[in-house]
KEFI-863049 format. One record per residue: residue in three letters; z, x, y of N, C-alpha, C, O in turn. Coordinates in steps of 0.2 Angstrom, whole numbers, plus 5000, padded with zeros to 4 digits. Example, Ala and Ser with C-alpha at 12.3 -4.5 7.8 and 13.67 -1.06 7.14 Angstrom:
<rs>
ALA503950664972503950624978503950664984504250714983/SER503550644989503650684995503950645000504050675006/
</rs>
This chain:
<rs>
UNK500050044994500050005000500050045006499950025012/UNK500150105006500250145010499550195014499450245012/UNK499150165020498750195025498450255023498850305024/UNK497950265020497450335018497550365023497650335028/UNK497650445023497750495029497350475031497350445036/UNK496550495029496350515032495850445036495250445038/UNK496250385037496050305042496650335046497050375045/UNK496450315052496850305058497350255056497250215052/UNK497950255059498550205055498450135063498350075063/UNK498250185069498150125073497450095075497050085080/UNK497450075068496450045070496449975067496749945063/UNK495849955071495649865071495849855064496249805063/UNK495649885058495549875053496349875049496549845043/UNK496749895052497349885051497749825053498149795049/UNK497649825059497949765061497449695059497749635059/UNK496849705057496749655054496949615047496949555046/UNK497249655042497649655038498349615040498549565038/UNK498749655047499149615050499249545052499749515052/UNK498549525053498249485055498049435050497749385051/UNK498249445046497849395038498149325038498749305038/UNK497449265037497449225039497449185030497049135029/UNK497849245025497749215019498349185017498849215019/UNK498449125014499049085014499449115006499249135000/UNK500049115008500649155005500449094996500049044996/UNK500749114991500549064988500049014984500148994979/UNK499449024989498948984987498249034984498149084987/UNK497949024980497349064975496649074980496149114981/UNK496849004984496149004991496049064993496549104994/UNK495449084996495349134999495449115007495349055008/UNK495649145012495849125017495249085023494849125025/UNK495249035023494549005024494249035032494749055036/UNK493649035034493349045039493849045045494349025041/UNK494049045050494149015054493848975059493348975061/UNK494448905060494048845063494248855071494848865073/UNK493848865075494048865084494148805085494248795092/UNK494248745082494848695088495448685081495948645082/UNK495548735077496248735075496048765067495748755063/UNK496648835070496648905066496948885062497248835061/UNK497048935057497548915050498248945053498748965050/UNK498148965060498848995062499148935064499748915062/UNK498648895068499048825070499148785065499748755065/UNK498748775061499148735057499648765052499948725049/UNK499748825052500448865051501148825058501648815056/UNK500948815064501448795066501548725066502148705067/UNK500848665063500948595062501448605058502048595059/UNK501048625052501648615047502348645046502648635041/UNK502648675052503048675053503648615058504248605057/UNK503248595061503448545064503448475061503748425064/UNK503148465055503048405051503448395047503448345043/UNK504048485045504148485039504848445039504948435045/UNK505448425034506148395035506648465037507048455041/UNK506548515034506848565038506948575046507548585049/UNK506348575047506448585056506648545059507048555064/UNK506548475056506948415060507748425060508148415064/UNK507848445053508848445052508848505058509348485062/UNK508648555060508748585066509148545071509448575075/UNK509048495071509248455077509748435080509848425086/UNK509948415075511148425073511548475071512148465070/UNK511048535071511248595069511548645076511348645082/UNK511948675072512448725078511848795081511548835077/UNK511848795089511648855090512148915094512148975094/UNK512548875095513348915097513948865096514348875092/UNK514048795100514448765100514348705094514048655094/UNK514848725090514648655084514948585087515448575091/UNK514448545083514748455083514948435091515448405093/UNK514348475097514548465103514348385105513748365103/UNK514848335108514548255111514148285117513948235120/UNK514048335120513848335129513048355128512748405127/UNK512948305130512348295132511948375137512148395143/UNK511448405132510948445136511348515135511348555140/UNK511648525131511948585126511548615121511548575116/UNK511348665119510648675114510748675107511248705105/UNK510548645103510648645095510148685092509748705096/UNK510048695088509548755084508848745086508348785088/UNK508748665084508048655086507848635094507248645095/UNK508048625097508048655105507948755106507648785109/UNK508348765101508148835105507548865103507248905107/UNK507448825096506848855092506448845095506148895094/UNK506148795100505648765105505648815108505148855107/UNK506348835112506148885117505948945117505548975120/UNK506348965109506049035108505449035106505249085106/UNK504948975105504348965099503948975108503348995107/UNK504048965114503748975118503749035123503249055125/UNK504249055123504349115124504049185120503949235123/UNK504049165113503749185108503049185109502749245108/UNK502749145110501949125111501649155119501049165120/UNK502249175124502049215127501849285125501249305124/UNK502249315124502649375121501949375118501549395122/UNK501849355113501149365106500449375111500049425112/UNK500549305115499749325119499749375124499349415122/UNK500049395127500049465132500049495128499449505127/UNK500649535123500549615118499949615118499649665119/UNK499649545116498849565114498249585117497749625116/UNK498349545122497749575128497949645130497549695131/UNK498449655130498749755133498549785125498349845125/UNK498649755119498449815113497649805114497349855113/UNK497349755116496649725115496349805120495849835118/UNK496649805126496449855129496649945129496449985132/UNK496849935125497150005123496850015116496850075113/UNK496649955112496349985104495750005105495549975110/UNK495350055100494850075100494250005096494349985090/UNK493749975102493349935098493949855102493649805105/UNK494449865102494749805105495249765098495449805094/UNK495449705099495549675092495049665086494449665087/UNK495349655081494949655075494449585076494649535079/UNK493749585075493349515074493749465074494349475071/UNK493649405077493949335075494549305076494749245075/UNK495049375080495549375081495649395090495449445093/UNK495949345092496049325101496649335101497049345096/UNK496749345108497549355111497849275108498449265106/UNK497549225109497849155110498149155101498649155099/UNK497749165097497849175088498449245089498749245083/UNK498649285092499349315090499849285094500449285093/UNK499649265099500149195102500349155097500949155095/UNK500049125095500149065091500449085082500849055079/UNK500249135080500649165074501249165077501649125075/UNK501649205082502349235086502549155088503049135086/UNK502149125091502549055090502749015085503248995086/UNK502448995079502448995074503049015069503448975066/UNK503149095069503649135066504249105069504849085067/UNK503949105077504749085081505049005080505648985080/UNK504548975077505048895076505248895071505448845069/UNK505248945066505448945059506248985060506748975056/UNK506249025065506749085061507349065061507849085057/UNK507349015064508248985061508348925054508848905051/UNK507548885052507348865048508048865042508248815040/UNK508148925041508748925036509648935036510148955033/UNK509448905042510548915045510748865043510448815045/UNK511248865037511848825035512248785041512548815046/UNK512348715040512648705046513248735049513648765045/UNK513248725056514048765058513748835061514148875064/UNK513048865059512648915061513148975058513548965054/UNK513149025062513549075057514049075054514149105049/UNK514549035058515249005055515148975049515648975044/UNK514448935049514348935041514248975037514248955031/UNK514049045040513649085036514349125032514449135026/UNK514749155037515649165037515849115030516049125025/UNK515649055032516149025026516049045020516449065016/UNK515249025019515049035012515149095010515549095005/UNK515049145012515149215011516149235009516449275005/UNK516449185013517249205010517149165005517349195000/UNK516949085003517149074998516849094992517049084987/UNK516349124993516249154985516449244986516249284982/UNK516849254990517349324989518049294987518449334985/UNK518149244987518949244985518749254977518149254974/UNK519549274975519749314969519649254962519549284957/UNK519549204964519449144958518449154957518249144952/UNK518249164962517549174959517249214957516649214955/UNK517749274956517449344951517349344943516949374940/UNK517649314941517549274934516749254931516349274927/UNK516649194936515849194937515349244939514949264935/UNK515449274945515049334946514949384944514349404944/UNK515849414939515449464937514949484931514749534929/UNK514849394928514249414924513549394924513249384919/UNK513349404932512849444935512549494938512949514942/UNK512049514938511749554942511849554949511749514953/UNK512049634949512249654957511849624961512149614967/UNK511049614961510749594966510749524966510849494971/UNK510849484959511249404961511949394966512049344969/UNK512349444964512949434966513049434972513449394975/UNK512749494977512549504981512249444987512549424992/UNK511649424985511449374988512049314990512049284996/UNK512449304985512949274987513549274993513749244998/UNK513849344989514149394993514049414999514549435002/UNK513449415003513349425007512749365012512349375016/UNK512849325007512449245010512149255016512449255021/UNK511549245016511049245023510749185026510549145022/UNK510649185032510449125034509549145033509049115033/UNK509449195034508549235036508349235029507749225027/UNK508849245024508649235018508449155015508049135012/UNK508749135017508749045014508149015018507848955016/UNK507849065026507349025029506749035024506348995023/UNK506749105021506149145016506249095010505649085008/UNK506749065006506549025001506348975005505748975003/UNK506548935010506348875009505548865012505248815010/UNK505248915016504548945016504348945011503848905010/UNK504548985007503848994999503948954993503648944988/UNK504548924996504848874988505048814988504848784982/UNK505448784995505648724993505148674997505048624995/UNK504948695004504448655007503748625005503448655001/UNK503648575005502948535001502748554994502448524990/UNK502948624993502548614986502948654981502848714980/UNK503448634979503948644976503848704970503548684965/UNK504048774969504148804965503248844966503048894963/UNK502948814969502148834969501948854977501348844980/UNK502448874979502148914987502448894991502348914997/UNK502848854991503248814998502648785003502148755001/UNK502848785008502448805013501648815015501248785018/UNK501748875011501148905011500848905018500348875019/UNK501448935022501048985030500449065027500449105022/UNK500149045030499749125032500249195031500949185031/UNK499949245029500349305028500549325035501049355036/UNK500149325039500249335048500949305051501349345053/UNK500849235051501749195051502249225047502749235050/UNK502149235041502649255038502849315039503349325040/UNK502449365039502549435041503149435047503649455046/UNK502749405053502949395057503749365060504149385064/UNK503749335054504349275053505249335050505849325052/UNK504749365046505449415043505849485046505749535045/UNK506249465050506549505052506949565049507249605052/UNK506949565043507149585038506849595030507249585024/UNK506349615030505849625027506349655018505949675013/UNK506949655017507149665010507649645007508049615011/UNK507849655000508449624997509049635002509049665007/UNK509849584998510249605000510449704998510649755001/UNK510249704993510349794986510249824990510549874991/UNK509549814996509349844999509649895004509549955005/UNK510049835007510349855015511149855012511649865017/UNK511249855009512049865006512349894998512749874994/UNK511849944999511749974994512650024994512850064989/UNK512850004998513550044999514149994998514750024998/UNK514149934997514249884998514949904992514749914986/UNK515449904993516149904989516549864989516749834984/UNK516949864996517749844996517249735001517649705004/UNK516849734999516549664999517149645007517549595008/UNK516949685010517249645018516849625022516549675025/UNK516649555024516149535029515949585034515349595034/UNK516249625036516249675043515649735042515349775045/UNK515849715035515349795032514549755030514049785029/UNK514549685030513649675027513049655033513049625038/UNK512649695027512049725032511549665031511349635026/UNK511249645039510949585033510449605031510249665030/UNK510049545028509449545024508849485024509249435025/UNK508349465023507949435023507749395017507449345017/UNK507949415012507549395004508049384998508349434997/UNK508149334996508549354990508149364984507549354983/UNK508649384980508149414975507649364970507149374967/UNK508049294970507649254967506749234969506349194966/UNK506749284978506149294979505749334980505249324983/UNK506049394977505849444976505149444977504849444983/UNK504749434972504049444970503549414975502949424975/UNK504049354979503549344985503549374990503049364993/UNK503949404992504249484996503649544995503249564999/UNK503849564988503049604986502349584990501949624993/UNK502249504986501249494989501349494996500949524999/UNK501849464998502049465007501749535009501249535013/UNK502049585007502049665008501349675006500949685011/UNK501049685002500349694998499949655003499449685005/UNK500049615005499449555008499349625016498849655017/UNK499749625019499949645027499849715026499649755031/UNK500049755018499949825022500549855023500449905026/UNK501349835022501849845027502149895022502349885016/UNK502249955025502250005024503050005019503249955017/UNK503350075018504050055013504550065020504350095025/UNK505450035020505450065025505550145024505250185020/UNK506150165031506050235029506950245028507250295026/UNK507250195028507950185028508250175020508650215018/UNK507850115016508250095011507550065007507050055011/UNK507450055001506850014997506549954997506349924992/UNK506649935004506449875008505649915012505449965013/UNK505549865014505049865018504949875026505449855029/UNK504449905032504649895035504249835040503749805038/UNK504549825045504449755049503749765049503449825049/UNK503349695051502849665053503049685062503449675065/UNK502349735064502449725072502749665073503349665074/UNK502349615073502349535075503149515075503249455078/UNK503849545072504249525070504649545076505149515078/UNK504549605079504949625084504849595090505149605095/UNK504349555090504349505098504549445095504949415098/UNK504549425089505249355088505849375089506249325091/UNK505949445088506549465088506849455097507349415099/UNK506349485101506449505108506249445110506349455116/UNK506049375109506049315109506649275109506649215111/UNK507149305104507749265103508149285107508349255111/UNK508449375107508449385110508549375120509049395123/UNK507849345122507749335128508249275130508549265135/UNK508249235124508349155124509249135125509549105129/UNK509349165120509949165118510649205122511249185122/UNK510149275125510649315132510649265140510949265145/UNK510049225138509749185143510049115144510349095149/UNK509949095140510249015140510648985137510848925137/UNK510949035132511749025128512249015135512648975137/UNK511949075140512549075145512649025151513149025155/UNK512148985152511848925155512448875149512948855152/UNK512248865144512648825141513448835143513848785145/UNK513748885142514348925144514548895151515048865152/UNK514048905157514248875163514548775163514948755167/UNK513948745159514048685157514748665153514948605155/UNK514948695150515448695146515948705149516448675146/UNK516048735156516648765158516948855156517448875157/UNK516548875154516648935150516548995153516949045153/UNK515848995158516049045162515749005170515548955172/UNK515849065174515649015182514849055184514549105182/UNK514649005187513949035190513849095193513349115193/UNK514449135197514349195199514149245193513749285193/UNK514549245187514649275183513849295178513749345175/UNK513649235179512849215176512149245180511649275178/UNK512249205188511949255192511949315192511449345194/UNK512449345191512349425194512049465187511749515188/UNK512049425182511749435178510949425178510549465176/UNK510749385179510049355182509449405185508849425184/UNK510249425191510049485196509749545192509249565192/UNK510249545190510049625185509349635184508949665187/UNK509249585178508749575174508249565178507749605177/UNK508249515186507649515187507449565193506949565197/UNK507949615193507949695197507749685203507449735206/UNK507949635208508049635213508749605216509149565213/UNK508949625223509749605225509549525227509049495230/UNK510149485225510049425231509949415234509849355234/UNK509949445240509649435247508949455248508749465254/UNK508449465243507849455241507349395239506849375240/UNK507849385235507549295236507849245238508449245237/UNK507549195242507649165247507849085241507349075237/UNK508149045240508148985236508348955240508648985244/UNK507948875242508248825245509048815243509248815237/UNK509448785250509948775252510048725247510548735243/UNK509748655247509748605243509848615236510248565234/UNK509748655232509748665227510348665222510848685224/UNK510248635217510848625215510948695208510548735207/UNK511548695206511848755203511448745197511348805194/UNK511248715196510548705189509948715188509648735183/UNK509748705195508948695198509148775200508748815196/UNK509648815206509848875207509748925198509348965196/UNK510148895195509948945189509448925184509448965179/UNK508948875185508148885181507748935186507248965184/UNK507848935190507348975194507549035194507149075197/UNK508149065192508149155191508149165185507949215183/UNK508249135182508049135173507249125174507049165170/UNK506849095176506249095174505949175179505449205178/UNK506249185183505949235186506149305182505849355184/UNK506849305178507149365172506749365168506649425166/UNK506349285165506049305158505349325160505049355155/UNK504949305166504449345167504349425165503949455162/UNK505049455168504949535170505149545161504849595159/UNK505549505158505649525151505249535148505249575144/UNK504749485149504049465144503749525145503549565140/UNK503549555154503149605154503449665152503049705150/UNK504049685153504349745149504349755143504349815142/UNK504349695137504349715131503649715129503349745125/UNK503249665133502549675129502349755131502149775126/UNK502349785135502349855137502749895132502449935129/UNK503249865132503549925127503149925119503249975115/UNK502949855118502749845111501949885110501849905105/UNK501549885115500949935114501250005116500950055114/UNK501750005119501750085120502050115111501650155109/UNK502450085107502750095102502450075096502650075091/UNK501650055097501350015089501350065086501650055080/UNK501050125087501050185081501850175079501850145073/UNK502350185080502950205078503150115072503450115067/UNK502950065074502850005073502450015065502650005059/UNK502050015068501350025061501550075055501450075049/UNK501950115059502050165053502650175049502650215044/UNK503350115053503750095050504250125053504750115050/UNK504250165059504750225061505250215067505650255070/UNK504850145069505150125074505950115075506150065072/UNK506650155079507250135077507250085083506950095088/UNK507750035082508049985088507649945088507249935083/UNK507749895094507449835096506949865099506849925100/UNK506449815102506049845107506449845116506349865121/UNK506849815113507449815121507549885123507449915128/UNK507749905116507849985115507550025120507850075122/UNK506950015122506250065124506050015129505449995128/UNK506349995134506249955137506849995144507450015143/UNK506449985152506650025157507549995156507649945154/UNK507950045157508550065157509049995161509549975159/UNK508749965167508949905171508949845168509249795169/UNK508349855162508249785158508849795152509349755150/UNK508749855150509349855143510149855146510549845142/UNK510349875153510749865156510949775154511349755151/UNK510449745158510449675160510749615153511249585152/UNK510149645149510349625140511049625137511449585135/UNK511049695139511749705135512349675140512949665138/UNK512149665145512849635150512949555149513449515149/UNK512249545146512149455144512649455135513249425134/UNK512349485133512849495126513549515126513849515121/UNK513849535130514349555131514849515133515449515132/UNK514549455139514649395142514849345137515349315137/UNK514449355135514449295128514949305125515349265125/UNK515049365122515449395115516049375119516549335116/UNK516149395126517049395128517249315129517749295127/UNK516749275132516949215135516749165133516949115135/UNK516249165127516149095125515949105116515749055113/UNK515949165113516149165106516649175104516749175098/UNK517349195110518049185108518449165112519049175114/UNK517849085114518349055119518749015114518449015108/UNK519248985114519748935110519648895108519948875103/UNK519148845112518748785110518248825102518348805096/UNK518048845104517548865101517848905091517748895085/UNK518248935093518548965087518848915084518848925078/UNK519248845086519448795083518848775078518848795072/UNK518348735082517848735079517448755073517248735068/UNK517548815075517248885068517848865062517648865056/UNK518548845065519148875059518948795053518948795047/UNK518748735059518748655056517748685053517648645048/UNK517448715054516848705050517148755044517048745038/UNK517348805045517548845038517848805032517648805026/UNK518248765035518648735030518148655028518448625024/UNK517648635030517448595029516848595024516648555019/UNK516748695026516148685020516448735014516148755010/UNK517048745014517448765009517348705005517048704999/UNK517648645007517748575003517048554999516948514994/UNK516648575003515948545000515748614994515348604989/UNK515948684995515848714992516348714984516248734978/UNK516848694986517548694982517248604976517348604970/UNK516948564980516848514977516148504971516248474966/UNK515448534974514848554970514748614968514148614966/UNK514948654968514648724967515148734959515048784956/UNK515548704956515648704949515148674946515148684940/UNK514748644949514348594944513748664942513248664939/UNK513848704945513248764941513548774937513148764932/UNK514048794935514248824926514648784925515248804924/UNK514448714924514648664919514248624915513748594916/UNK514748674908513948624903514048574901514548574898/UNK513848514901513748454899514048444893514448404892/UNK513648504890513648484880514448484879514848444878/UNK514348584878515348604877515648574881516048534878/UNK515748564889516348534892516148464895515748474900/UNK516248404894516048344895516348334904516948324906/UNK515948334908515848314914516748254915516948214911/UNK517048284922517748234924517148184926516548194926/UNK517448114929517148064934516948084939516448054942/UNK517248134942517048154951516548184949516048174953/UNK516448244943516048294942515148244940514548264940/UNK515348184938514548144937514648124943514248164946/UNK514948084948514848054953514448104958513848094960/UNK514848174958514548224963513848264960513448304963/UNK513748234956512948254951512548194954512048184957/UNK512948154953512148094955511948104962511348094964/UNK512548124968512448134975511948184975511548194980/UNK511648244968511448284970510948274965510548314965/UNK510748224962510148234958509548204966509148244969/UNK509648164966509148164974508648194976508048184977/UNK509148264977508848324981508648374974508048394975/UNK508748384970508648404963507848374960507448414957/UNK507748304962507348274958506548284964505948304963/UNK506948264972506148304974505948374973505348384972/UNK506448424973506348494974506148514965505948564963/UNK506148444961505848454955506348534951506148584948/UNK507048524953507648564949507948524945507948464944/UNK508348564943508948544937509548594935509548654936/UNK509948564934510748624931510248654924510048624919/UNK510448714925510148754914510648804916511048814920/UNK510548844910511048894907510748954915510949004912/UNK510648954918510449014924510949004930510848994936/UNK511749014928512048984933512049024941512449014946/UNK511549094941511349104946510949054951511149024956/UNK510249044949509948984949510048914951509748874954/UNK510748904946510948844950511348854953511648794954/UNK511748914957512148894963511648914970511948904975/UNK510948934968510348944973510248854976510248844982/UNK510048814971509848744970510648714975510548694980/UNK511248734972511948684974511648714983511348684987/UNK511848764984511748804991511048784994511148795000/UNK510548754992509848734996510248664996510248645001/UNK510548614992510748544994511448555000511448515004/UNK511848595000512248605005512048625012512248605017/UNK511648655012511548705017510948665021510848675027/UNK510648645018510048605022510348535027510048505031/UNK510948525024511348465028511448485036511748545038/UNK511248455041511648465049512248455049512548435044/UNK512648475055513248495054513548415051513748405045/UNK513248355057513448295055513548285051514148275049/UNK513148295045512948245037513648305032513948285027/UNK513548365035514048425032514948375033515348355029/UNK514948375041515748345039515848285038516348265037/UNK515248235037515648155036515648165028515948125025/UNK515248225025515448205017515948235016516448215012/UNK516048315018516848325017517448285020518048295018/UNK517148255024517848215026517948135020518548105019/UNK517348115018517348075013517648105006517848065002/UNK517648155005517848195000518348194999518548194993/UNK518948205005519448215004519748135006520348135008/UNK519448095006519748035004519647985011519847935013/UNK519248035016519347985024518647965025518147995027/UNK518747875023518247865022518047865031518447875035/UNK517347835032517047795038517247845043517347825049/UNK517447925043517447955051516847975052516447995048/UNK516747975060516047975063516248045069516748065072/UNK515548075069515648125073515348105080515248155085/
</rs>
């Protein structure tokens, strides 16, 4: 898989590969392209038609189970990132278009790598367990407590693993190639371009936690793929060309993945802290001076009307920070494609990006981390989503290694099987002796819930009937 010496690593013919408009999954060869709708867009139809993206919508983007209205949930951010994204994509490309020898590959427009980076960007949260990371926190402590090593330890480390250090980037890559539209036979089935694009994390858990010991959250590395999908991870890698990485025996990124990167990134230092202001959490000075940064001029250089309101005041320095960021990272992304291409790239592209903007970034993330991911509201929440999906994992996730035959099912244990045959019978699964397997299957019916649907059955569970959130 690996660039003949003697081809240029940055040539059209390379990035055409990058560019591969052949579908993950499918035997088709990847068809002509159509000029009033690419196989890239309808890479992003179908994500917008699919039931995953919609549960996005009661899903946590910082603050779980918020009533206040115009607060962001996953799928609002995914919007935003999927446009900011599709910036990012169309610029890098007119600046590589003018810097590659010959231009882009045949066939292949700025507005077609827009629309790939847009695409990747409405997917990338596709796989967050409700509660967003706190959910990802939970699952990961409950299958480290001391009563689950019995089961574990009689599998393979790269099973155990996936558990052990449970991903939401990972759960987005199964339900892409597996559980969407065409169950067990391609998922999905996005373009290799999207998906390249999409994976920020290009390998196993084994991969990136090959050091992985004393199993303490604080130590795991994330990861992209579980091993149940390995082998789609391969053609993924085979289809694009993506070299090995240079760290661990994972692969390295798709160019295309570091402006979703710098996309969420933009969104998230951007307009988490806007919600923060709404919230009561931090004040507008503290957000403006942040704004200032970023958009590298003092305040008394732009002139804002008087009339304006602290809303209207902070959309118009926010959209004038994310112009200067768009053009700084697309800048850094054609200065950096050899190192890209070749897999050697370290950091973000924030990384390599003028010193006022990684100021700016980091003063946004740091904002966040002090004031509104250990604000008090907010950790309550986190301690009530842990224990919530404790109870739903405390209540289904025995039913993977219970057999039927030797140990005859309690009442609760059939009741809690019919809730799940449902999701079982479309995704065309079943409980078998693979109790790896079937705790992948328990984990796609758990995890695919919004927060909503997540606490009214653990509260149902534990006997409180009719609570509404």
């Amino acid at each position: 898989m690996r660039t003949p010496i003697n081809k240029p690593l940055n040539s059209r013919s390379h990035w055409a590969k990058l560019f591969s408009a052949q579908r993950l999954g499918s035997h088709k060869k990847a068809p002509a392209q159509d000029s009033a709708r690419s196989s890239f867009h309808k890479d992003y139809d179908r994500l917008v038609f699919s039931h995953s993206f919609r549960q996005l919508n009661q899903k946590t983007q910082v603050h779980p189970l918020t009533n206040q209205l115009g607060i962001h949930t996953r799928l609002t951010h995914s919007l935003e990132v999927s446009c900011i994204g599709r910036s990012l994509g169309v610029m890098a490309a007119e600046k590589l278009h003018h810097t590659l020898e010959g231009g882009l590959p045949d066939g292949v427009t700025p507005a077609d790598v827009g629309v790939i980076v847009q695409a990747a960007c409405l997917a990338h949260d596709i796989g967050n367990p409700p509660f967003g990371h706190a959910g990802e926190y939970a699952i990961r402590d409950w299958f480290m407590h001391s009563e689950r090593q019995t089961i574990l330890q009689n599998m393979s480390s790269n099973e155990q693993l996936d558990l052990l250090a449970y991903e939401g980037n990972a759960q987005g890559f199964r339900i892409l190639t597996r559980n969407e539209h065409h169950p067990d036979a391609g998922g999905m089935r996005l373009t290799c371009a999207t998906l390249g694009a999409f994976m920020k994390y290009p390998w196993l858990a084994t991969h990136s936690n090959e050091a992985y010991q004393d199993k303490a959250t604080s130590n795991i590395q994330k990861f992209g793929c579980f091993y149940s999908e390995a082998a789609q991870l391969e053609q993924l890698a085979a289809c694009l060309s993506l070299p090995r990485s240079k760290h661990h025996d994972g692969f390295a990124r798709h160019p295309l993945a570091y402006l979703l990167e710098a996309a969420d990134d933009i969104c998230y230092a951007l307009i988490d802290l806007e919600d923060g202001i709404n919230l009561n959490m931090l004040t507008y000075a503290e957000v403006a001076t942040i704004f200032y940064e970023l958009i590298g001029e003092h305040p008394s250089t732009i002139s804002l009307p008087a009339h304006m309101s602290v809303r209207q005041h902070l959309a118009s320095l926010r959209s004038r920070a994310m112009m200067r960021l768009v053009n700084s990272v697309t800048d850094a992304f054609v200065a950096n494609s050899d190192a890209m291409l070749a897999g050697t790239l370290d950091g973000s592209l924030f990384a390599h990006c003028d010193v006022a903007v990684q100021s700016g970034i980091t003063q946004a993330k740091d904002l966040a981390r002090e004031k509104i991911f250990n604000h008090p509201s907010k950790v309550r929440m986190e301690l009530m989503a842990n224990q919530c999906l404790h109870r739903l994992l405390d209540a289904f996730m025995p039913l993977a290694w219970t057999n039927e035959i030797s140990t005859p099912m309690s009442f609760e244990q059939q009741r809690l099987l019919m809730l799940l045959k449902p999701h079982f019978d479309e995704h065309q699964r079943f409980l078998s002796d693979d109790i790896y397997q079937n705790m992948l299957n328990v984990l796609d019916f758990i995890t695919g819930m919004n927060d909503h649907e997540a606490y009214r059955l653990a509260q149902e569970l534990q006997g409180h009937w009719g609570t509404v959130v």
